[in-house]
C-alpha positions, -999 to 999 in steps of 0.1 A, spaced: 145 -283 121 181 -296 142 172 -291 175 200 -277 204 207 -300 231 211 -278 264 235 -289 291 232 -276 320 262 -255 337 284 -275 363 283 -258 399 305 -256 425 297 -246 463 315 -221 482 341 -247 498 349 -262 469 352 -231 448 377 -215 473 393 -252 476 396 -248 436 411 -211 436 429 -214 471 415 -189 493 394 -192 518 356 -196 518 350 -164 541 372 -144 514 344 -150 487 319 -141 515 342 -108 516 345 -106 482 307 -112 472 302 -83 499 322 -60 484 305 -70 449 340 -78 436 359 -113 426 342 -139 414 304 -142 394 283 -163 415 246 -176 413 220 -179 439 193 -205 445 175 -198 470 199 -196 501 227 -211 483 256 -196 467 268 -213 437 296 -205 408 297 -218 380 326 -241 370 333 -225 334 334 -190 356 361 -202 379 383 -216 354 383 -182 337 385 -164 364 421 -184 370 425 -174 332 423 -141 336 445 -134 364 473 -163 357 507 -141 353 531 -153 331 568 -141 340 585 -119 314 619 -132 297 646 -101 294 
């Protein structure tokens, strides 16, 4: 039987995730409220997103300029 090695997701904190997307940490406070924008994860007290979640976030809202 192969056996699956399980990684564990990468995490990023509120700081650095608004660092990363260039907003600011209270506008993913907003944004959480609201229960729009990014997913997020929460241990405990902490708010945590998930690295893979961020860079397809960026993904899905990157425009790309139309040529005439």
């Amino acid at each position: 039987m192969a056996t699956t090695a399980l990684t564990a997701p990468e995490f990023l904190d509120e700081k650095q995730t608004a660092a990363k997307i260039g907003v600011k940490a209270a506008s993913l406070r907003a944004d959480r409220h609201r229960g729009v924008g990014l997913p997020y994860v929460r241990i405990a007290q902490r708010i945590r997103y998930r690295v893979a979640d961020v860079y397809a976030y960026l993904t899905a809202n990157t425009v790309r300029p139309q040529c005439d």
